[in-house]
N, C-alpha and C positions, 0 to 999 in steps of 0.2 A: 432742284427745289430742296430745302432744309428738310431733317424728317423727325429733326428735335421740336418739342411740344412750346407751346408759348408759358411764360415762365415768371411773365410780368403780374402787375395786381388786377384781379377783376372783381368787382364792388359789385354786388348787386344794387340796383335801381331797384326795379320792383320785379312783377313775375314775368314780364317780357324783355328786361331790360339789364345791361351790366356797362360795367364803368372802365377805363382806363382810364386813370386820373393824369392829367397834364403833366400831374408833379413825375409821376415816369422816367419821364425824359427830358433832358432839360432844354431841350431844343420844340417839346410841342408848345404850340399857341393855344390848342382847345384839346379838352379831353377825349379822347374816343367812346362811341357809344357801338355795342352791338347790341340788334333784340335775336332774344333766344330765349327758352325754356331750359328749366333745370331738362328735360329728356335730350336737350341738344349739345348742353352745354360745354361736358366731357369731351366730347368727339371734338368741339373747335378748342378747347384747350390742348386736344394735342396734336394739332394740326398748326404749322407758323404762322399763317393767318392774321391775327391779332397783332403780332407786330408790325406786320404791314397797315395796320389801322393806324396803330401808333405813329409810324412814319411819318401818314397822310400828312398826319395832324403838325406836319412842317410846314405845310405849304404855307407859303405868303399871301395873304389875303383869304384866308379860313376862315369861315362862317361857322361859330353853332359848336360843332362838332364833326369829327370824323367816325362817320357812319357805315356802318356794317348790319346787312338783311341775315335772318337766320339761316339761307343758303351758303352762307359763305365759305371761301376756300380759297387756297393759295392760286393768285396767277400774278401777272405783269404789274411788276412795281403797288400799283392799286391789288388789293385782294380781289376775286371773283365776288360779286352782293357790295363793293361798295360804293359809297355813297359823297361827294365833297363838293361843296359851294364855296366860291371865290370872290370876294366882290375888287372885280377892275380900279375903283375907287382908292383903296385899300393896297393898290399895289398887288391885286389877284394876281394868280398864274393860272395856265391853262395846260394842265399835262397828259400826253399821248395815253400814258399810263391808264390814267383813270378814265382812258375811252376803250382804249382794247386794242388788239389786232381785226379783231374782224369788226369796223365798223358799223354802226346800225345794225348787228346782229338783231334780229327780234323774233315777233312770233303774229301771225294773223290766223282769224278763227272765223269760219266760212258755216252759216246756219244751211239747212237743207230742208224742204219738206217732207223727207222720208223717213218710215219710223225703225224702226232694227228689224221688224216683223217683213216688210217690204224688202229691207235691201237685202237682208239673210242669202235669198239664192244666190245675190248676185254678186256678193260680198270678194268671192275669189276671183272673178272675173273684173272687178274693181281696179282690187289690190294690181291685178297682171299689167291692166290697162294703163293705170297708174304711174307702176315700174317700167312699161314701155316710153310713154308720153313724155315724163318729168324726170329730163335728166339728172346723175348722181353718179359721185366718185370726186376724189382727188381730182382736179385741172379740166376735168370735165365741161366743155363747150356744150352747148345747145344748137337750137334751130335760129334764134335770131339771133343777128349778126348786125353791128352795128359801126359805119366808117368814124375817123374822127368829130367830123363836124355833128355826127347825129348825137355820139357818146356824150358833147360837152353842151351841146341842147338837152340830154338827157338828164346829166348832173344838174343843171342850172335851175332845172323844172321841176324832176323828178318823174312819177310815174302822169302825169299831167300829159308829158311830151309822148304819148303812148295814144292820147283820146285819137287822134286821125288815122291810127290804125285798128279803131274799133276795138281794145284791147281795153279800157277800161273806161270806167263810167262814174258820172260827178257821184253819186250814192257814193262810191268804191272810194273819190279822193274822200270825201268827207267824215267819211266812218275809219279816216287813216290819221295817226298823229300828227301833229303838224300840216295835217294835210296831204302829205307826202311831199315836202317841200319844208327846205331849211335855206330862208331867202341870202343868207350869209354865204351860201356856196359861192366857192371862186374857181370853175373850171380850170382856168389857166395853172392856175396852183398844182394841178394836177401832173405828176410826169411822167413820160412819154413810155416808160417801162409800165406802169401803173393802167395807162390808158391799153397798151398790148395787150395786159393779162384780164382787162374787162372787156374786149370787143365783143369775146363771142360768151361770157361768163354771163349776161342777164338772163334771166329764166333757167336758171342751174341750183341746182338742190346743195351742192356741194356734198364733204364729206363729216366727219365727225361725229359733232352731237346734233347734226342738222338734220330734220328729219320731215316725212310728210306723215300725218297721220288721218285715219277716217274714223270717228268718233264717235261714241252715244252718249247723252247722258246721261248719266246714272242715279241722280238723285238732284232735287231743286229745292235748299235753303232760302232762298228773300221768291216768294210766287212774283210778289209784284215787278221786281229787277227783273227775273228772269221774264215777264212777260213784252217789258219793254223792251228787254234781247231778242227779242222773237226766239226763248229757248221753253223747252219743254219737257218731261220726261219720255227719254226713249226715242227721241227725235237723234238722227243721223245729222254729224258735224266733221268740215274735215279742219284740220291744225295745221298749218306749214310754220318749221322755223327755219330760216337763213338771214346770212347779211348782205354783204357788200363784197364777196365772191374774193379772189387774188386782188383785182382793184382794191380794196379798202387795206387787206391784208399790206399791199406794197405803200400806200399812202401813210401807213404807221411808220411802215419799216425805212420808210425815205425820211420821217419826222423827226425819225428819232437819231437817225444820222446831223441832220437838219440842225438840231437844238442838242450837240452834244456839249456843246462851249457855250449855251446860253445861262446856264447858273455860276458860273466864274465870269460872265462878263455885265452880268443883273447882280451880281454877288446876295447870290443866294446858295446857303446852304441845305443839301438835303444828306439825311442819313442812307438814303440808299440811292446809287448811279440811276437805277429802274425810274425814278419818279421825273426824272430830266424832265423838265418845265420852262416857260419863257413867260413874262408878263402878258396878259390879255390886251395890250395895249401898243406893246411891240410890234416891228417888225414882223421878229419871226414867230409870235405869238400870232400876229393876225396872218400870217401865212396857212400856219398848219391849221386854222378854223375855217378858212377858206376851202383846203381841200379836204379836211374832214366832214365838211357839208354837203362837200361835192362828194363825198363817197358815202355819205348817208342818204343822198338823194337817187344816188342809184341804188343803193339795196331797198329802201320802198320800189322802184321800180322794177329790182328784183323779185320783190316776192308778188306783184301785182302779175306779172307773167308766169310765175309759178301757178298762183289762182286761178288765171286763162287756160290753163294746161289742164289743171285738177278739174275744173268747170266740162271742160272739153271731153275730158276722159270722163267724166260720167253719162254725160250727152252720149259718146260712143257708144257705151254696154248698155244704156235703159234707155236709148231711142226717144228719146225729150230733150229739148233744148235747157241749157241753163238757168234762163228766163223763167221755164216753165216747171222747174226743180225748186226755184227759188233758191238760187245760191247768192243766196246774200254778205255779203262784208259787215262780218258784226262789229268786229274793231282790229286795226293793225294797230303792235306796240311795239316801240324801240327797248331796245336793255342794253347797249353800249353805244352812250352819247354823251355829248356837251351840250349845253342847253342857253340862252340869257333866259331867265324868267324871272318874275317878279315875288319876292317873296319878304314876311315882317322879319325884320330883327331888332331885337332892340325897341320893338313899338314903331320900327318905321317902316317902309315897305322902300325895299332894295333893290336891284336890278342886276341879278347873282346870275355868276354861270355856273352849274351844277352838270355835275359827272357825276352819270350815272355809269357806274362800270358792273353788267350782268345784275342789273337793276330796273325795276319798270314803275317809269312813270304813275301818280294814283289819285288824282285828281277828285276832288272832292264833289258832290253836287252844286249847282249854283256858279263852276270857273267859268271867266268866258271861255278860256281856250278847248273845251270840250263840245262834243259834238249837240244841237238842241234837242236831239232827242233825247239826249243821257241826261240833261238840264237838272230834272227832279231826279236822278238815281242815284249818279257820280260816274266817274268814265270807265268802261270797262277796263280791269287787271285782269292779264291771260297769264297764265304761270302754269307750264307743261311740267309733267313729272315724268314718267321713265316710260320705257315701253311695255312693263307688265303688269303696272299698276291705276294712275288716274292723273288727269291734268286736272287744274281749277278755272274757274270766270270766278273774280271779285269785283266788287265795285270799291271805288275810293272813297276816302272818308276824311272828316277835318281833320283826325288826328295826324294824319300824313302830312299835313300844313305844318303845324303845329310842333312837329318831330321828328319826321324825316325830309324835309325840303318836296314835299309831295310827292314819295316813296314806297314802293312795297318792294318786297324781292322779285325773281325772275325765275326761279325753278325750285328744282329738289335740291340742289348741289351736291357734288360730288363727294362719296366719301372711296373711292380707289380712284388712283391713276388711272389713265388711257392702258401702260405698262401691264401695271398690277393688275387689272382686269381682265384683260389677253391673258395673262400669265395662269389666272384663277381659271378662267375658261377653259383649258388645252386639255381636248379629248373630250368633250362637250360641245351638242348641237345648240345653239341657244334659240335658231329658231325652230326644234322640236318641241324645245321648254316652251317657251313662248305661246307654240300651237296647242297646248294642252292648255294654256289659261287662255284660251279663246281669243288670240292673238296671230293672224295670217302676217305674216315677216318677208319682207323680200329686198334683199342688199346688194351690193357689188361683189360684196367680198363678206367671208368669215372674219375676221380683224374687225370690220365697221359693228359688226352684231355684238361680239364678243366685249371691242371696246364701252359699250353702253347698255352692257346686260343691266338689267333688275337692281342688282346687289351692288354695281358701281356709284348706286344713288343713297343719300338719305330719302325715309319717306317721305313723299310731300305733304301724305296729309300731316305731319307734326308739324313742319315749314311752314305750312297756310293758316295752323292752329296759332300760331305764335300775332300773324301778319293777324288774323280778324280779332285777337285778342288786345292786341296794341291800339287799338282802332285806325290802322292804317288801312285798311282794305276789307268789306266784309263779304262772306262769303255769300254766293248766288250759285252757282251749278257746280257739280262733279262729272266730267266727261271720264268717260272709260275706253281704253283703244282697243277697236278690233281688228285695223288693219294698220303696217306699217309698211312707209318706204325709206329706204337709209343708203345712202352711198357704201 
């Protein structure tokens, strides 16, 4: 990763908003837009980031602008928070980049009728239950296991293909993006290395920044949102984020082998190798949407079995069924995906594929594609922040239409490396720290804690101040974590 600062022009828009003007570089087609606060603005100025916005802003068939969430940070070709619409029309592309390695990474947020006063005793015994039940670590297998032909019912369907094992329930698909299903998936697409390292990988936490959390709220902004959440103050929530395990992980990494000759034989040029792209329309355009569907389709069925776990492990320690806890599915959200969705440009309404890369979805009240209960609110935004401090619920709003291709961010983002954070930590308990802010921690490993201390974050609450100020997303609850689990 470069560790020289961005160096190009940045225009202020207004107080959410800065410019990378097209004139840049002589190769963008649309300017780059990042929202951000003067308090954030510094840190992404010297972080390379911004260039990679710039980049973006090569792609063939670019809609708008190339967009960037105030999380943002350096990763794969696309920065971490961004944001790019393609229209296939237009001679779009569709790049691995700006979906990620770990596909359909996301985040789903499970309401409970227990209030922090209740669950207090049992809060350690939880967390333990927790850590036994819902596996985590690097390569890490679980309990279910699944032969070929179930794996590629599984992708095709998604978490859907799970109902005949009583494992989930229409509430659960409905209150999930998409449904939990992205009808585009092409099983087949999928290869045989990729299908190995998913057989036993659904219902696995993984490692990194993947984590399960148990939640209170801490405060409720919009009463009315938050009632249609069924959230409240002080009511118990648990948080799980993962994706699409090694499966989705290899499905990139096979993409990007895949499409390495696809812009010298589409002749198209990009400024950087990382962004390697193919028309929407292609071949091998429509290859890698196929098995990127299929590996989006199983990380919702991934974290739908992580829920059954968490569901289960509570049942365990408080001797109640889940049913009778009420653990409900408030909303699952994707943050590394491709999308077709319908959006205005120009005063016409388009049929754009947007990449979101470590970006969430923010749909305004009134889409159809949201669920009828959120109908009047807008569709639940879950944006996790760190383990020592607070996650948010937003609801989406027209300005997201409007401005980011119906977009908020997806976290804190990172201000250390995985490296630099290990590095900061050495001789340091972080889950001692952690237990002194009323934070029960339980990992595989010191590396997993260490990598995603506190300090390796921006705060979110600036992040989410930016996101409800924009009118992309407006705030509804602050969850506070009291217990973590982490590979």
């Amino acid at each position: 990763m470069p560790q020289e600062g961005f160096h190009g022009p940045l225009e202020r828009v207004d107080e959410c908003c800065w410019r990378i003007p097209r004139s840049y570089k002589p190769g963008m087609r649309v300017d780059g837009l990042i929202f951000a606060s003067e308090q954030l603005i510094d840190a992404i100025r010297n972080d390379h980031s911004p260039e990679q916005v710039a980049n973006v802003a090569y792609l063939p068939g670019i809609q708008y602008a190339s967009l960037a969430m105030p999380d943002i940070h350096w990763g794969y070709g696309f920065c971490i928070g961004g944001v790019c619409a393609t229209d296939p029309d237009q001679g779009g592309v569709i790049s691995p980049g700006g979906v990620g390695y770990d596909i359909n990474c996301g985040v789903r947020l499970i309401r409970t009728n227990l209030s922090l006063g209740e669950l207090k005793p049992h809060l350690k015994a939880i967390v333990d239950e927790l850590f036994r039940q819902v596996p985590a670590g690097v390569g890490r297998g679980g309990q279910y296991r699944f032969n070929r032909k179930e794996l590629r019912r599984l992708m095709a369907t998604g978490p859907r293909f799970l109902m005949d094992r009583g494992l989930v329930t229409e509430s659960d698909l409905e209150h999930t993006e998409a449904g939990g299903c992205l009808d585009a998936a092409e099983p087949d697409c999928v290869s045989e290395r990729a299908l190995e390292r998913g057989a036993d990988q659904c219902g696995t936490l993984g490692s990194g920044n993947h984590f399960l959390e148990v939640q209170v709220v801490d405060a409720v902004f919009d009463e009315a949102a938050a009632r249609t959440m069924s959230l409240e103050k002080d009511m118990v929530c648990v948080m799980i984020h993962s994706g699409s395990r090694g499966l989705g992980y290899q499905v990139c990494d096979d993409a990007l082998k895949q499409l390495r000759r696809a812009p010298e034989k589409y002749g198209i040029e990009l400024p950087d190798r990382q962004l390697v792209c193919a028309p929407i329309n292609s071949h091998e355009g429509r290859h890698y949407l196929g098995a990127m569907a299929a590996a989006a389709n199983y990380a919702w069925a991934n974290r739908q079995l992580l829920m059954a776990q968490a569901r289960d492990a509570f049942a365990t320690v408080l001797g109640r069924t889940w049913q009778q806890l009420q653990m409900n599915l408030i909303y699952d959200v994707a943050h590394n995906i491709a999308k077709p969705e319908w959006h205005e440009v120009d005063g016409q309404q388009r049929r754009l594929w947007v990449h979101r890369k470590g970006a969430t979805r923010a749909f305004p009240a009134g889409h159809p594609e949201i669920p009828s209960l959120y109908q009047k609110i807008g569709q639940p935004v879950l944006i996790p922040g760190d383990m020592g401090r607070a996650s948010w619920v937003l609801a989406g709003m027209p300005g997201s239409m409007e401005r980011s291709f119906g977009t908020a961010c997806h976290g804190a983002g990172r201000m250390l490396s995985r490296t630099a954070a290990a590095k900061q930590a050495q001789g340091r308990r972080i889950d001692q720290e952690l237990a002194q802010r009323g934070v029960i921690a339980r990992a595989r490993s010191w590396r997993g804690l260490a990598e995603e201390q506190p300090d390796a974050y921006k705060d979110v609450d600036l992040v989410v101040d930016v996101v409800h100020q924009a009118n992309l997303a407006r705030k509804v609850a602050r969850l506070r974590p009291i217990g973590v689990v982490k590979g």
